[in-house]
VEXDREN-2710 file (C-alpha; in Angstrom, 1 decimal):
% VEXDREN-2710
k/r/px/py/pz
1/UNK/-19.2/2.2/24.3
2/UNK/-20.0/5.4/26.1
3/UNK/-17.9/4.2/29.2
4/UNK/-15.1/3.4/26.7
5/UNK/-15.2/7.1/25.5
6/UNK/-15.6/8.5/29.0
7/UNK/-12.2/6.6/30.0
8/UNK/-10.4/7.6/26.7
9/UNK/-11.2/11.3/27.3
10/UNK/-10.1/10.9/31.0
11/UNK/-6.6/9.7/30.2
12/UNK/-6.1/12.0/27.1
13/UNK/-6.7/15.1/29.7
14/UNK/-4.2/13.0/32.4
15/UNK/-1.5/13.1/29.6
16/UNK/-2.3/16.5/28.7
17/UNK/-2.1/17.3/31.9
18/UNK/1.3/15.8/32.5
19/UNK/2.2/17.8/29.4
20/UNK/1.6/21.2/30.4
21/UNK/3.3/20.4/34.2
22/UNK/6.4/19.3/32.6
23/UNK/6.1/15.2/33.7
24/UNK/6.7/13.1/33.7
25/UNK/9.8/14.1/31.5
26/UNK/13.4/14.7/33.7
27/UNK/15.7/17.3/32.6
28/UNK/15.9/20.3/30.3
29/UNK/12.3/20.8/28.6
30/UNK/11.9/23.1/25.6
31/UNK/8.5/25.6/25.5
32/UNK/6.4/24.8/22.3
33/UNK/3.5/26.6/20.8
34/UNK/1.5/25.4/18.0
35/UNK/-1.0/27.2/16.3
36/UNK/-3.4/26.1/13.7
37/UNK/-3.6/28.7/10.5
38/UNK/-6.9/28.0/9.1
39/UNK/-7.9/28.4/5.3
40/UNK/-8.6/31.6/4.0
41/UNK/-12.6/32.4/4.4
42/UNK/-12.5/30.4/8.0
43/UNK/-12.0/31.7/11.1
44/UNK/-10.0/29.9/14.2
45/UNK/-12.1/27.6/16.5
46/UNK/-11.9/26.3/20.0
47/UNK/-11.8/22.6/20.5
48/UNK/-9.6/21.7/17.6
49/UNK/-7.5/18.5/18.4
50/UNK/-4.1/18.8/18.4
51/UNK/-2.0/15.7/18.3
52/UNK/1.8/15.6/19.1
53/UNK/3.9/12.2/18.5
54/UNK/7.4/11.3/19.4
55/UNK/8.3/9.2/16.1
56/UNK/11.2/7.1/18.4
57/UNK/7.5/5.9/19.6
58/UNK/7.8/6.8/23.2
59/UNK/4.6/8.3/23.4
60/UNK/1.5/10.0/21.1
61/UNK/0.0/13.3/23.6
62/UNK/-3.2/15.2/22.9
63/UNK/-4.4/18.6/23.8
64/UNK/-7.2/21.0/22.3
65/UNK/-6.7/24.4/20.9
66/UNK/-8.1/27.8/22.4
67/UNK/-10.2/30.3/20.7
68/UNK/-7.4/31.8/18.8
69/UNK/-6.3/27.9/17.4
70/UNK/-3.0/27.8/19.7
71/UNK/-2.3/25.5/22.6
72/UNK/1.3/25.7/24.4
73/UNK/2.8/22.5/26.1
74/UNK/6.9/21.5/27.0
75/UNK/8.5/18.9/25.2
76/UNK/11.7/17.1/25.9
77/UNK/14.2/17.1/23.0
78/UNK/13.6/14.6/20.4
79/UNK/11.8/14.2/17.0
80/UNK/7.8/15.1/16.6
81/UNK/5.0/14.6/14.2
82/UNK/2.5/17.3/14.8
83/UNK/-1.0/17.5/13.4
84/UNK/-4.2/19.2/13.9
85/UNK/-7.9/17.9/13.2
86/UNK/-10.7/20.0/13.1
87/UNK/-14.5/19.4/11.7
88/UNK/-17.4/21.8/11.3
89/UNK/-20.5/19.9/10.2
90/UNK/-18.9/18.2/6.5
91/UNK/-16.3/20.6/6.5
92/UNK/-12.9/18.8/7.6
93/UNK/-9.7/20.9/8.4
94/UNK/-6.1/18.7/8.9
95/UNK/-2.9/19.6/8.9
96/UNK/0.3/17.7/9.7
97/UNK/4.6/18.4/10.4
98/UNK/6.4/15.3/9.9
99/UNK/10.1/15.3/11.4
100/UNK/9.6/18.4/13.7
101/UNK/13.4/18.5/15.6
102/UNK/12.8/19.8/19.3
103/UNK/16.4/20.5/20.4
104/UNK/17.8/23.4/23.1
105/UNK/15.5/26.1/22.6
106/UNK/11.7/27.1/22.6
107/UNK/9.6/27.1/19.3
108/UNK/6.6/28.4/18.0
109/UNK/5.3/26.2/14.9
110/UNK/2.8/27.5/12.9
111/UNK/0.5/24.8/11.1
112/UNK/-1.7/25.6/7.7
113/UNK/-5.0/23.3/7.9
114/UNK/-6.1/22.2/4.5
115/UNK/-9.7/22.5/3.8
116/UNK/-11.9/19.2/2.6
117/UNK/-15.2/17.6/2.6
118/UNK/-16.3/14.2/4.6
119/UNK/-17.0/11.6/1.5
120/UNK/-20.1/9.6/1.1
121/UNK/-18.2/6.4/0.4
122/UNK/-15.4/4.9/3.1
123/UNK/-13.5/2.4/4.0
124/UNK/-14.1/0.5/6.2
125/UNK/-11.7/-2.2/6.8
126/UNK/-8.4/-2.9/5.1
127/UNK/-7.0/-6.9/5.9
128/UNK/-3.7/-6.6/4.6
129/UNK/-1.5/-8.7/6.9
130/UNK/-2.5/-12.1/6.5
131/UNK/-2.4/-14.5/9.4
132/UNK/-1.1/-18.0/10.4
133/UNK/-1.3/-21.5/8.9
134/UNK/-2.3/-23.0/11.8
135/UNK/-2.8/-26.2/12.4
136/UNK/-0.2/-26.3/9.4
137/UNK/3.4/-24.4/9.6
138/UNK/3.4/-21.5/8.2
139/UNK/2.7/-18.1/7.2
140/UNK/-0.2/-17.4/4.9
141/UNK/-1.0/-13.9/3.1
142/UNK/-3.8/-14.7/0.0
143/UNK/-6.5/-13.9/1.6
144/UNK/-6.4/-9.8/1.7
145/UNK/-9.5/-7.6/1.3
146/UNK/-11.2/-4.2/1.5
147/UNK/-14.6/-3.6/3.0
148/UNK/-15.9/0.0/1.6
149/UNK/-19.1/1.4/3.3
150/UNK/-22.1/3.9/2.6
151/UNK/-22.0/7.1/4.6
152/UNK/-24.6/8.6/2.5
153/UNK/-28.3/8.9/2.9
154/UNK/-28.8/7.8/-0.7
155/UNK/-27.7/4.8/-2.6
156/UNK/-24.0/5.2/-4.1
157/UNK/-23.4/3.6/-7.2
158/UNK/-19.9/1.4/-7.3
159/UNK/-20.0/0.9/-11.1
160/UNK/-16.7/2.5/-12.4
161/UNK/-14.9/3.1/-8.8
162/UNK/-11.5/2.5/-9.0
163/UNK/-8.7/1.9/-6.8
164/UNK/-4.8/1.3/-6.4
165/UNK/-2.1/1.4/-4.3
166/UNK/0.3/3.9/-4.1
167/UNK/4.5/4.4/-4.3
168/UNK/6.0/3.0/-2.7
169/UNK/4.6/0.1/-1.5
170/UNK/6.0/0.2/2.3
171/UNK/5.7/3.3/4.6
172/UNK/9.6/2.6/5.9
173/UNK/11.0/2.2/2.2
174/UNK/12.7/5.0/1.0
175/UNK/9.9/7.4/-0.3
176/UNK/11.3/8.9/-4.0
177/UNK/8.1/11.1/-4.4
178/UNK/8.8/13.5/-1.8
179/UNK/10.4/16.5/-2.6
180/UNK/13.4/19.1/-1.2
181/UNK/11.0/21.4/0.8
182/UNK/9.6/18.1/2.5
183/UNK/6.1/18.1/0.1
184/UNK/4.6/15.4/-2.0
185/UNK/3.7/16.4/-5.2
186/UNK/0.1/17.3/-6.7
187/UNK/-1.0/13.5/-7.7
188/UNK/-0.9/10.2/-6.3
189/UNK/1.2/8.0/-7.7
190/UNK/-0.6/4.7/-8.2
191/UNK/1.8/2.1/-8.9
192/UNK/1.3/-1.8/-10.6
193/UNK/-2.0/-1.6/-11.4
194/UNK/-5.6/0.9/-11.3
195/UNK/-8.7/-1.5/-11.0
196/UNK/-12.1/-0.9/-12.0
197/UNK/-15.6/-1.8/-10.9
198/UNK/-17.8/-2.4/-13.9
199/UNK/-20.7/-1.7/-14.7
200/UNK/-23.2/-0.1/-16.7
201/UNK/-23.5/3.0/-14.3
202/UNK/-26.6/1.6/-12.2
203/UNK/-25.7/-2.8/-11.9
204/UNK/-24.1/-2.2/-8.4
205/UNK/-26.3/-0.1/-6.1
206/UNK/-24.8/0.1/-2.7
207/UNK/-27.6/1.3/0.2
208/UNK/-27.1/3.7/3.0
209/UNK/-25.1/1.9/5.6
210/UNK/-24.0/-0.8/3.8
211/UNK/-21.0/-2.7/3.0
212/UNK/-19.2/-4.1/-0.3
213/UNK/-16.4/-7.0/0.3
214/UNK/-13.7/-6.0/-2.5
215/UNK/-11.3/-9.4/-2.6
216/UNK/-7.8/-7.9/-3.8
217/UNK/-6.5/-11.9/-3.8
218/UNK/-8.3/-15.3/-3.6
219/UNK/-12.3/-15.0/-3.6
220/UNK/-12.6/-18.5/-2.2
221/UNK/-13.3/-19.8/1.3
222/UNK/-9.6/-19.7/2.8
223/UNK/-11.3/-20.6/6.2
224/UNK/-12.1/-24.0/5.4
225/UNK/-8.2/-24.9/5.2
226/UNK/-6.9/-22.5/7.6
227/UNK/-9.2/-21.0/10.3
228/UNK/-7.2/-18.0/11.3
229/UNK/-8.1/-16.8/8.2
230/UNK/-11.8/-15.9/6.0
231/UNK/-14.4/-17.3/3.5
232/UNK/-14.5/-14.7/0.8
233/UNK/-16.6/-16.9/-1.3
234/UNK/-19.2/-15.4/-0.5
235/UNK/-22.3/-13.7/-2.6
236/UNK/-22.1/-10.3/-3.8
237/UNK/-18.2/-10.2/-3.1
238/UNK/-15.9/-8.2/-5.5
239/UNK/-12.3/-9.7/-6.5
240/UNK/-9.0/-8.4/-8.3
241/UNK/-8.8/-11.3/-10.5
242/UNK/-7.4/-11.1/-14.3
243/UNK/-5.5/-14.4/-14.8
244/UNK/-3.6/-12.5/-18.0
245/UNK/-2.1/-9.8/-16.3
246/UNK/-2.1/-11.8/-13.0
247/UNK/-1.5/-15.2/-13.5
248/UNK/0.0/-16.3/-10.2
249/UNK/-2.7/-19.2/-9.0
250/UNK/-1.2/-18.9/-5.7
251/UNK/-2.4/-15.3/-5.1
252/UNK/-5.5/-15.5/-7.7
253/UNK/-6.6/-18.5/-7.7
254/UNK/-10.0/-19.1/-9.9
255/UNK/-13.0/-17.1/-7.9
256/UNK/-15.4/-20.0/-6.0
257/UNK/-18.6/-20.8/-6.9
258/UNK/-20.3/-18.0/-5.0
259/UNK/-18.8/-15.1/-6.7
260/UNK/-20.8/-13.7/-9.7
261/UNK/-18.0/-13.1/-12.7
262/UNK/-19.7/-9.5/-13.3
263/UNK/-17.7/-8.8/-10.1
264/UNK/-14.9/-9.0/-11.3
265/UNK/-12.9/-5.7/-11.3
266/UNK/-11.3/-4.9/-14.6
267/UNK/-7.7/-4.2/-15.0
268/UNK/-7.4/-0.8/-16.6
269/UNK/-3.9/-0.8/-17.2
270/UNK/-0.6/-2.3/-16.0
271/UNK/2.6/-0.8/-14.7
272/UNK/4.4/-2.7/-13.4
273/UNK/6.0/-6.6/-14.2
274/UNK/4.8/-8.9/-11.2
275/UNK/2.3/-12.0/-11.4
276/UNK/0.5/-11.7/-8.7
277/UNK/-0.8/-7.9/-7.3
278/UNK/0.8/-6.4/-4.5
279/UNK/-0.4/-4.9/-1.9
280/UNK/2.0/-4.1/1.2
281/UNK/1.8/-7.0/3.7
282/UNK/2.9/-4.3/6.8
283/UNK/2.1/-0.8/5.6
284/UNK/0.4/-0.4/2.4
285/UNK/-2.2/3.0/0.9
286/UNK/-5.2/2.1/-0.6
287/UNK/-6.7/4.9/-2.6
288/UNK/-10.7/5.0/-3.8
289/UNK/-11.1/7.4/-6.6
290/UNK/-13.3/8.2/-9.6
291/UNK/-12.5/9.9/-13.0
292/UNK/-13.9/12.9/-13.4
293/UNK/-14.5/15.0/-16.8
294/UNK/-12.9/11.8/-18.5
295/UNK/-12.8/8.4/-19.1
296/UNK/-10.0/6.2/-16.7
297/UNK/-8.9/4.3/-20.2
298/UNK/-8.6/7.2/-22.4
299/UNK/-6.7/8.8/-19.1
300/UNK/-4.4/6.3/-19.4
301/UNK/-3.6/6.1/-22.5
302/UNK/-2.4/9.5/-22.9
303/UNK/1.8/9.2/-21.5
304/UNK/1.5/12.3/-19.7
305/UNK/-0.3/10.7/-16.8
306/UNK/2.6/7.8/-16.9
307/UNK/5.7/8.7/-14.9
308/UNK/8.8/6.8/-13.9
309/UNK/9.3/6.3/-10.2
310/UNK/12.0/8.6/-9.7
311/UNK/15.3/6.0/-9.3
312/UNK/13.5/3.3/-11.3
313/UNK/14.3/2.4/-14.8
314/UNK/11.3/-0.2/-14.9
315/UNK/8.4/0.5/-12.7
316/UNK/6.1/3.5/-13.8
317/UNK/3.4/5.0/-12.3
318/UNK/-0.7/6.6/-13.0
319/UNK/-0.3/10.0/-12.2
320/UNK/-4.3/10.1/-10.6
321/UNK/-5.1/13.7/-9.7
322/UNK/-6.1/14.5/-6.1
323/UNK/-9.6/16.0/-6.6
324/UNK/-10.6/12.5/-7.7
325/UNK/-10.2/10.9/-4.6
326/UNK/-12.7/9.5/-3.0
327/UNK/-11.2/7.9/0.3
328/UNK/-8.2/7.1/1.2
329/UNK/-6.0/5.1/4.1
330/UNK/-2.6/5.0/5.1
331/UNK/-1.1/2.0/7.4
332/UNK/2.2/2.9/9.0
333/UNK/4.2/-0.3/9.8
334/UNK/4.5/-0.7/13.7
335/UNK/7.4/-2.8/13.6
336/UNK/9.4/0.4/12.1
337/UNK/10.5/4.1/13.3
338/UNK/11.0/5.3/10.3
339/UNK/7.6/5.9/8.5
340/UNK/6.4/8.6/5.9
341/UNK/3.7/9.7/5.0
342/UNK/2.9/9.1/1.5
343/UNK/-0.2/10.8/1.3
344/UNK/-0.8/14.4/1.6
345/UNK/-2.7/15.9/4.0
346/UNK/-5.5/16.9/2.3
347/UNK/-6.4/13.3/1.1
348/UNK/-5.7/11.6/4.5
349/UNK/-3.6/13.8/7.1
350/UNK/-2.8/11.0/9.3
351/UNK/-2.0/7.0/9.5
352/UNK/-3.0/4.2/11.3
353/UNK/-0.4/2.0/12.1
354/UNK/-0.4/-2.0/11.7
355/UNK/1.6/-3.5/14.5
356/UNK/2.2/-6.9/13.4
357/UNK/1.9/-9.3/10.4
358/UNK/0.7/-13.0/10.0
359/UNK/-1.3/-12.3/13.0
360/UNK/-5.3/-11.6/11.6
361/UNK/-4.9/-7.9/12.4
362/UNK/-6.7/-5.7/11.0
363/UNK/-7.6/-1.7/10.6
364/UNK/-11.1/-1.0/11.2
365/UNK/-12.7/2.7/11.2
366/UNK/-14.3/4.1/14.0
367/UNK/-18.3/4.2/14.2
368/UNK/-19.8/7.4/14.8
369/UNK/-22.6/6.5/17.3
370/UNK/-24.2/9.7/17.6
371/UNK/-24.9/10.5/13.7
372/UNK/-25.8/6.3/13.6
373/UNK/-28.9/6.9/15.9
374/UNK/-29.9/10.1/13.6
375/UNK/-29.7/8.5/10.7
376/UNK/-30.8/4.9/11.9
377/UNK/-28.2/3.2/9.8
378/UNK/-24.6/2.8/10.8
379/UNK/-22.2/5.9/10.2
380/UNK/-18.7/5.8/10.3
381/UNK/-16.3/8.2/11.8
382/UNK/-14.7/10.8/8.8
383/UNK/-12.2/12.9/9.5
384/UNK/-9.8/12.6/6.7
385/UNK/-7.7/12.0/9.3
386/UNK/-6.8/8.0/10.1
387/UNK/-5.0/8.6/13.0
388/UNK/-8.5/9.8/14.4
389/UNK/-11.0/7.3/12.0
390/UNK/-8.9/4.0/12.6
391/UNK/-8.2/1.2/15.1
392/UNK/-6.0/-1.9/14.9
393/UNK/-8.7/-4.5/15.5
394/UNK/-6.9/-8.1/16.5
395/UNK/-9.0/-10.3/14.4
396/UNK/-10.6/-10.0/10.5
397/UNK/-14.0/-8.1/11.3
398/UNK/-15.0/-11.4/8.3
399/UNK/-13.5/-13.8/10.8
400/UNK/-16.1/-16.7/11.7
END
């Protein structure tokens, strides 16, 4: 792993390199600046990462701020997605510009950094894209899952944890939520469905460094018919499963033998009109979050926290204030150049990005191995940031 890093770090200071020379670009470049504004009651730092992407995908460059928070590179003309990372101890600082224009003449961009706190709950992995029939024909996609993990140092309780998906489903669709000056607003809106773990506050204990299997489709042992894909009957395994609101045996078929029915999550309430839950195949969010100061069903039962999706005469959405959130993810689809962000920066300020579907991939999160040997359980990476916490990983991290 070390020699991994070592090699990672080597090219990111070759393409900075290249950067700051001017190559290995041909032609008129344009002079940038970026400089990172800090919260108020913080001071600039050396060392904060500062990630600059051409969203035609013909390349992703890194460089590191000075002591004042500015770097200074050329760019080529074109269309950039700027952000900055920055951690001190659990303090987190991200920042992101989506759809900077580059064009003729020099800039110098000014970036606000949004303050926020590494979580004691993650996630870990999202399976979202499903994988191949093989030895049958075919594509298959009932088989998608969530792995959340414990950051913490004590035990975190999963009883009443909920979770959704957010509008709209796909990162390339046309995003309705996001308004003239370019912002999203102050809550997420989770659409179809919110899901709840159950509980009586202390019936789902999960230790430091360890992992819970949420099943968002079929809890049953997909593996044994098709071996590209899992066995998610497996003991102590959660599953979305609610055959009157999602009657659709193809997606949610009847949980196997293994999986204990106290596991499964309740359906808190119901937006929108499919059988079957849906969760982007290509790009989807996934958003962990916890009430707080009130109780999810009384929440939604009040029709101030229901919204129409701007455009829609049908679907509505759970308007789920921000502060609740308790980790976040955003999968960009690889096969488009058109992505947006649907979450704000101060919930997640970047994306990881899914390049294919049908194919087993997954997104994994990074492990931190230095804070893993302190703590002598396994820590994961936490930036708030998925461009810096997440990998595409080629195969399920369940996959036999």
């Amino acid at each position: 792993m070390q020699i991994k890093v070592l090699a990672r770090l080597a090219a990111l200071l070759l393409v900075s390199a290249c950067m700051e020379l001017g190559a290995p670009y041909a032609g008129t470049l344009n002079n940038i600046s970026v400089t990172a504004q800090y919260p108020e009651g913080f001071a600039p730092r050396a060392g904060a990462s500062v990630s600059i992407e051409n969203v035609s995908g013909e390349g992703e460059y890194y460089l590191l701020t000075d002591a004042s928070g500015r770097v200074a590179t050329t760019l080529p003309d074109g269309i950039y997605r700027i952000s900055i990372h920055d951690r001190d101890g659990s303090s987190v600082f991200n920042g992101t510009l989506d759809k900077v224009v580059v064009a003729g003449k020099d800039a110098d961009i000014v970036l606000p950094l949004i303050y926020s706190k590494a979580g004691s709950l993650v996630i870990k992995e999202l399976y979202c894209g499903g994988c191949s029939k093989v030895p049958e024909e075919g594509t298959y996609q009932s088989d998608q899952y969530v792995i959340v993990h414990n950051n913490d140092t004590e035990p975190y309780m999963l009883d009443g944890l909920c979770l959704g998906t957010l509008s709209p489903y796909n990162s390339n669709a046309s995003n309705p939520w996001i308004g003239p000056d370019g912002g999203l607003p102050d809550f997420l809106p989770v659409i179809q469905a919110v899901w709840r773990i159950g509980g009586n506050g202390s019936a789902f204990p999960l230790a430091p460094g360890a992992d819970a299997v949420i099943c968002f489709r079929g809890a049953i042992d997909h593996a044994a018919r098709y071996p590209m894909s899992v066995n998610l009957n497996v003991p102590g395994y959660f599953v979305c499963y609610n055959p009157v609101y999602f009657p659709n045996p193809l997606y949610h078929p009847v949980p196997g033998d293994k999986i204990d029915e106290a596991r499964y999550l309740e359906v808190v309430i119901k937006t929108g009109q499919a059988n079957a839950y849906t969760l982007s195949l290509s790009s989807p969010t996934l958003v962990l979050f916890r009430p707080e100061d009130t109780d999810i069903y009384d929440f939604v039962q009040d029709d101030t926290h229901l919204v129409q999706v701007p455009g829609s005469s049908a679907d509505r959405v759970v308007t789920v204030p921000i502060s609740w959130v308790v980790d976040a993810l955003e999968v960009f689809n690889g096969g488009s150049t058109d992505n947006r962000k649907r979450l704000p920066a101060s919930v997640d300020a970047g994306y990881v990005t899914l390049s294919e579907i049908y194919k087993g991939r997954t997104v994994m999160r990074r492990i931190d191995e230095e804070a893993s040997a302190t703590a002598g359980f396994e820590i994961l990476q936490d930036t708030n940031n998925s461009s810096q916490d997440f990998y595409e990983r080629e195969t399920q991290s369940l996959h036999p």
